[in-house]
OpenMM code with the backbone's topology and positions (N, CA, C; nanometers):
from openmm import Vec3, app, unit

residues = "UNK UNK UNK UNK UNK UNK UNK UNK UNK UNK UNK UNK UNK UNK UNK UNK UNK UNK UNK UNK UNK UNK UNK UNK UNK UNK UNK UNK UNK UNK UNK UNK UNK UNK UNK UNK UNK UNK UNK UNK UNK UNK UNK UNK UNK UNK UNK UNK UNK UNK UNK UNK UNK UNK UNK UNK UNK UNK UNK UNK UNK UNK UNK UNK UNK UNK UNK UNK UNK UNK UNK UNK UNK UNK UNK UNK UNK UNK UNK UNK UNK UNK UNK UNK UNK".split()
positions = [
    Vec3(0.0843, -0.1180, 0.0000),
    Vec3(0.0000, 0.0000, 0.0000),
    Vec3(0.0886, 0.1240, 0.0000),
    Vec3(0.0370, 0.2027, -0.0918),
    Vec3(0.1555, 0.3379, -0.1376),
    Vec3(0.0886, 0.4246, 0.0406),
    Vec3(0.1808, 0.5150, 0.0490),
    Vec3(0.1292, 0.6124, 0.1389),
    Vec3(0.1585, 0.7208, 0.1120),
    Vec3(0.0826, 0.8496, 0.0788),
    Vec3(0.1300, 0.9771, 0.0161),
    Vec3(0.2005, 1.0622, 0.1361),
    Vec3(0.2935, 1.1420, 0.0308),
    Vec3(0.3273, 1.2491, 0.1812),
    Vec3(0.2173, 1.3538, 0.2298),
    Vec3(0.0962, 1.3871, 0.2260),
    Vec3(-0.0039, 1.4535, 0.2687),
    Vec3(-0.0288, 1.3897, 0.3484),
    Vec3(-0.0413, 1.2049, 0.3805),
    Vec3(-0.0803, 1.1352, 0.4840),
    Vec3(-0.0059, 1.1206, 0.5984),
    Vec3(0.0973, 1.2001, 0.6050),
    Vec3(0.2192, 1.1738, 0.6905),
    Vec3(0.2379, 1.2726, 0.7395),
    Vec3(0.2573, 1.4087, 0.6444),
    Vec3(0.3230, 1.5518, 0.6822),
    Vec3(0.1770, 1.6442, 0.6785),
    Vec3(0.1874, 1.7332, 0.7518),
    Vec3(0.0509, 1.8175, 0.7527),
    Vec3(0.0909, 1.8985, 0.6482),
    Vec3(-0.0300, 1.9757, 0.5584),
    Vec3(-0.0752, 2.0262, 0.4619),
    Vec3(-0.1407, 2.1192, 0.4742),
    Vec3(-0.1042, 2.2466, 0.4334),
    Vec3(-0.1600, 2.4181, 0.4243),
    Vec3(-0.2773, 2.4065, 0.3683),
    Vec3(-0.3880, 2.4308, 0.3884),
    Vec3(-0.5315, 2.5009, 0.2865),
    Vec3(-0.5058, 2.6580, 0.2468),
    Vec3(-0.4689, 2.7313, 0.3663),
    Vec3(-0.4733, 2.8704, 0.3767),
    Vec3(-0.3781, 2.9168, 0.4943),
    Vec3(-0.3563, 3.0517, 0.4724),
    Vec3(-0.2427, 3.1037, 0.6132),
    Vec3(-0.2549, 3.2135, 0.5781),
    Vec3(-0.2808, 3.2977, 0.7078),
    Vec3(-0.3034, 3.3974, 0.7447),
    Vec3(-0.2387, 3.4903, 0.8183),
    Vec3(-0.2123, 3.6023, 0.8611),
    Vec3(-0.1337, 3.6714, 0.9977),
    Vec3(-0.2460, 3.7152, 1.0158),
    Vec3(-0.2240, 3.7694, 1.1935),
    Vec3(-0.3036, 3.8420, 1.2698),
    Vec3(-0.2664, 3.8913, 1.4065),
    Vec3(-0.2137, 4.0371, 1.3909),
    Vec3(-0.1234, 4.0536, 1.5709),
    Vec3(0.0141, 3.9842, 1.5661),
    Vec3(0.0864, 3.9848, 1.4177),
    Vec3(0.2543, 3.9020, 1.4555),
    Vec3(0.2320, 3.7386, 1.4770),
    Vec3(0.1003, 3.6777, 1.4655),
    Vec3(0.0979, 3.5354, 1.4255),
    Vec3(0.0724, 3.4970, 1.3192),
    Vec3(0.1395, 3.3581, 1.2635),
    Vec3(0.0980, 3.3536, 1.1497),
    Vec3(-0.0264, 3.2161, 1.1773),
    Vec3(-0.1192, 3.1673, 1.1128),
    Vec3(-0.1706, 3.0629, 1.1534),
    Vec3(-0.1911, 3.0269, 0.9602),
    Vec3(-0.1842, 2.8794, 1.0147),
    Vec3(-0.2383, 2.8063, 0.8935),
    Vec3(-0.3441, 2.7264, 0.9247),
    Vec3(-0.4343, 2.6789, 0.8191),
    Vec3(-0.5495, 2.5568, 0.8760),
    Vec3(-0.4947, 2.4291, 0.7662),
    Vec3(-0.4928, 2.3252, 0.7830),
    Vec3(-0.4142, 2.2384, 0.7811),
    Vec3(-0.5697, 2.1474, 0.7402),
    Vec3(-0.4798, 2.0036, 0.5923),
    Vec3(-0.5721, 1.9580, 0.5372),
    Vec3(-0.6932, 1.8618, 0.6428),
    Vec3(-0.5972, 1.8313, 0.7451),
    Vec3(-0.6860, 1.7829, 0.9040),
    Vec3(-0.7711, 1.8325, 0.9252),
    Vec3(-0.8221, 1.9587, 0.9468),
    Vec3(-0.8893, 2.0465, 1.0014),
    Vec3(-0.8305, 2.1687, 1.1014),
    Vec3(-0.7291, 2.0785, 1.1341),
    Vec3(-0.6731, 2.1642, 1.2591),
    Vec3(-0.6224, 2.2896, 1.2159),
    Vec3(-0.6589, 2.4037, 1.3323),
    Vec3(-0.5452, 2.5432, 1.2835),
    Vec3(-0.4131, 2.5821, 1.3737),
    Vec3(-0.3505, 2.5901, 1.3539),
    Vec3(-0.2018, 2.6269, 1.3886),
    Vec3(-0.1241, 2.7171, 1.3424),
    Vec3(-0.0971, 2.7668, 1.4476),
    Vec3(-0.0354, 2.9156, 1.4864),
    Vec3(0.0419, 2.9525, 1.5731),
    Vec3(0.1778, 3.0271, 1.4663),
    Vec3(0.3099, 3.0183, 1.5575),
    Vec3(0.3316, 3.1931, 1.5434),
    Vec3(0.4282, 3.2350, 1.6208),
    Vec3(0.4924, 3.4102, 1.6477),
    Vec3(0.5539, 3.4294, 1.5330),
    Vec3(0.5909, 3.5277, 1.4638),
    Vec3(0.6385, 3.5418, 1.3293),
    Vec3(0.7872, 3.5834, 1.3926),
    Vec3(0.7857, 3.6411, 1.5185),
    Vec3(0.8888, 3.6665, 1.6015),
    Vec3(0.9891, 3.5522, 1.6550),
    Vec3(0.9392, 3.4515, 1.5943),
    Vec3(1.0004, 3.3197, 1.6248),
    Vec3(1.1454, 3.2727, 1.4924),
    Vec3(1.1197, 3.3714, 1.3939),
    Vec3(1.2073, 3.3780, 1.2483),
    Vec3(1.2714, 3.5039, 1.2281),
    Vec3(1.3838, 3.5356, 1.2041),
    Vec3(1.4907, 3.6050, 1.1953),
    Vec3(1.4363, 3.6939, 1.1215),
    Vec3(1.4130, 3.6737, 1.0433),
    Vec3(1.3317, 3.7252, 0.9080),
    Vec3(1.1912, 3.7918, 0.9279),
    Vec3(1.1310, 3.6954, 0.9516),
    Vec3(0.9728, 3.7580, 1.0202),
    Vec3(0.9913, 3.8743, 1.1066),
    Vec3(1.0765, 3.8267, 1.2182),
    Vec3(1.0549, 3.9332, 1.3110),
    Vec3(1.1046, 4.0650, 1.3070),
    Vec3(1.1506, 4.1270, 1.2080),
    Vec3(1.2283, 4.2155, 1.1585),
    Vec3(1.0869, 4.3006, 1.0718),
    Vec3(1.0235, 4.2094, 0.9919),
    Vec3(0.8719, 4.1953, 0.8800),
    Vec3(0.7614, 4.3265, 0.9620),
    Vec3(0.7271, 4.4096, 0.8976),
    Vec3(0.6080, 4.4814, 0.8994),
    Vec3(0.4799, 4.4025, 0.9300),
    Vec3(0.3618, 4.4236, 0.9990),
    Vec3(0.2674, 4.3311, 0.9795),
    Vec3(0.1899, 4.3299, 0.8468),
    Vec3(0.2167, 4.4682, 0.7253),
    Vec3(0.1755, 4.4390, 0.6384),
    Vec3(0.2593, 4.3309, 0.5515),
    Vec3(0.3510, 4.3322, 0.5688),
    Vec3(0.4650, 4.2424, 0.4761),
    Vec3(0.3873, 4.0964, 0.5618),
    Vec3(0.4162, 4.0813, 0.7280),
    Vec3(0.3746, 3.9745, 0.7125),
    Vec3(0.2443, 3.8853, 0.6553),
    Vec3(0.1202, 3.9772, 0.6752),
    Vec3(0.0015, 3.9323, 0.5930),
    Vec3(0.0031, 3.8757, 0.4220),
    Vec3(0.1512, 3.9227, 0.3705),
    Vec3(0.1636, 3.8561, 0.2032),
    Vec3(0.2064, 3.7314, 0.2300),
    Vec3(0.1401, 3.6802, 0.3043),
    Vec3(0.2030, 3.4973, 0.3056),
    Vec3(0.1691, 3.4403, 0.2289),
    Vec3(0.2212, 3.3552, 0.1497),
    Vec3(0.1225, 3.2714, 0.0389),
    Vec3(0.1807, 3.1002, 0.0306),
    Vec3(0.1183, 3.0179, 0.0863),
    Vec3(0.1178, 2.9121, 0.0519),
    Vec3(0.2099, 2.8332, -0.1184),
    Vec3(0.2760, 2.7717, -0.0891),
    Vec3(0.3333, 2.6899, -0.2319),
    Vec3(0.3822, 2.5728, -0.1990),
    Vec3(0.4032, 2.5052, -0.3094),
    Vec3(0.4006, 2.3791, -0.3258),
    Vec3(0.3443, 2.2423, -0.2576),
    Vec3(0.2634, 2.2952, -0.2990),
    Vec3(0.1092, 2.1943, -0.2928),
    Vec3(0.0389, 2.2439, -0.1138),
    Vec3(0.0717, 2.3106, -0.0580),
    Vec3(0.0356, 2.3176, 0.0909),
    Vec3(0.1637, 2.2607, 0.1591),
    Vec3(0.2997, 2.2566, 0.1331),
    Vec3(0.3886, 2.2180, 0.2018),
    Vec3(0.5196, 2.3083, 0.2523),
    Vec3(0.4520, 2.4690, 0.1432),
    Vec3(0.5443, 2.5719, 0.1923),
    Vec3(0.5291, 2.7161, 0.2481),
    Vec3(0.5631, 2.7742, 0.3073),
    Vec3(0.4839, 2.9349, 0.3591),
    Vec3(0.6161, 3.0442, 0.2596),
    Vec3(0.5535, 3.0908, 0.1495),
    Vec3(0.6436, 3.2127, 0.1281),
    Vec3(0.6005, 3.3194, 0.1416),
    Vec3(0.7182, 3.4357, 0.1429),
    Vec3(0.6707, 3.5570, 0.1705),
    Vec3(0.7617, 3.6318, 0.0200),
    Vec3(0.7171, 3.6469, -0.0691),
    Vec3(0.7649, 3.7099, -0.1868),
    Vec3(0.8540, 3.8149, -0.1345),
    Vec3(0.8005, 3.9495, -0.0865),
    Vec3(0.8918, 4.0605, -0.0609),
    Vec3(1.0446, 4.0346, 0.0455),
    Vec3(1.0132, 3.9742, 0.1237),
    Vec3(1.0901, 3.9239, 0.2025),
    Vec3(1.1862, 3.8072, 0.1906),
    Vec3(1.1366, 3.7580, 0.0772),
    Vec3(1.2228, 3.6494, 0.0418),
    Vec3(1.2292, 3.5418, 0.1368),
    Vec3(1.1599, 3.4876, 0.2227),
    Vec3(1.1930, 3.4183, 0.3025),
    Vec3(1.0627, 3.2681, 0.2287),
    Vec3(1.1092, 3.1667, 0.3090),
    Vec3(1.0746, 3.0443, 0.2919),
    Vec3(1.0510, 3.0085, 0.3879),
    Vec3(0.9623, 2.8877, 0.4241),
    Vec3(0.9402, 2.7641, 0.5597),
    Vec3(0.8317, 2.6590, 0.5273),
    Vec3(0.9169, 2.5713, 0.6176),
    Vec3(0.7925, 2.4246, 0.5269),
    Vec3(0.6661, 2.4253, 0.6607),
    Vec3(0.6018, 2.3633, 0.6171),
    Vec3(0.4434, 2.3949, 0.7115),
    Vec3(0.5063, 2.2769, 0.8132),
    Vec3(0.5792, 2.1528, 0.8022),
    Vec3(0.6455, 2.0259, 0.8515),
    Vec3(0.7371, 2.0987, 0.9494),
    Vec3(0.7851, 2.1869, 0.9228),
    Vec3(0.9452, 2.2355, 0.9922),
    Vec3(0.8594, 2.3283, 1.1037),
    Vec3(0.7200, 2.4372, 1.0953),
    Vec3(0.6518, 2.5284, 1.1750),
    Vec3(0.5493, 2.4381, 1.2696),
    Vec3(0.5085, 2.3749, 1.1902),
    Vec3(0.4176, 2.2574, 1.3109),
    Vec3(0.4962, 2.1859, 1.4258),
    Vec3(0.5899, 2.1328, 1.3876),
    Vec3(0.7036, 2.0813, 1.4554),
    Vec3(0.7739, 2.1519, 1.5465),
    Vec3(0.7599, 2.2599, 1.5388),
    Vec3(0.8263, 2.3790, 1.6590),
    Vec3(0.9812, 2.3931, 1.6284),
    Vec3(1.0295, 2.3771, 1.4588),
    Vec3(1.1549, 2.4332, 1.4479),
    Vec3(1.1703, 2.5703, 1.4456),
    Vec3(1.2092, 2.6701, 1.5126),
    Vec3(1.2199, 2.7812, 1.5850),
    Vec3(1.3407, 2.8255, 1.5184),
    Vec3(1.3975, 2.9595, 1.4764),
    Vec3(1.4852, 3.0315, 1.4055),
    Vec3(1.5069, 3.0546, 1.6343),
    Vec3(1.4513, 3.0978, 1.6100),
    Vec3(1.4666, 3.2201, 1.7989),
    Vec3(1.4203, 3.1314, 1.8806),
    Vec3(1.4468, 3.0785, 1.9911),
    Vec3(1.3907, 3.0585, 2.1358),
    Vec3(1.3027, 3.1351, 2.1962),
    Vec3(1.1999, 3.1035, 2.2504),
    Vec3(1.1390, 3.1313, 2.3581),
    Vec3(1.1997, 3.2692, 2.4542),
] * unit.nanometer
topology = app.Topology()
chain = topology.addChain("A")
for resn in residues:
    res = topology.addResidue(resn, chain)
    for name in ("N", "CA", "C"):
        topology.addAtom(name, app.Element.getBySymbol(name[0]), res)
């Protein structure tokens, strides 16, 4: 029996900011939401810059065009953190 990586790794529908979080809702249902202050990059980010988030490759990536930055939805669910707590 094949097993896809959507069945394994969680999957973006949509992502949003709101107040310096970013949240995604995930093909589960579930929504999840991390500090944008948690990324080198982010936290430096305007909240208008952060609101251009856009989802790519297939629901498995968060980009931010102006900012140039990247992150996999696998690496933010997981609590890989640029910054500590």
């Amino acid at each position: 029996m094949d097993t896809l990586l959507s069945d394994i790794e969680p999957v973006a529908l949509k992502a949003w900011a709101e107040k310096r979080m970013i949240f995604l809702e995930l093909t589960d249902g579930r929504i999840f939401g991390f500090p944008a202050d948690r990324f080198l990059i982010l936290s430096r980010a305007s909240d208008a810059q952060l609101k251009e988030v856009q989802i790519e490759v297939g629901g498995h990536a968060l980009r931010w065009e102006e900012l140039d930055e990247d992150l996999t939805v696998v690496g933010v669910v997981a609590g890989r953190f640029q910054i500590s707590s």
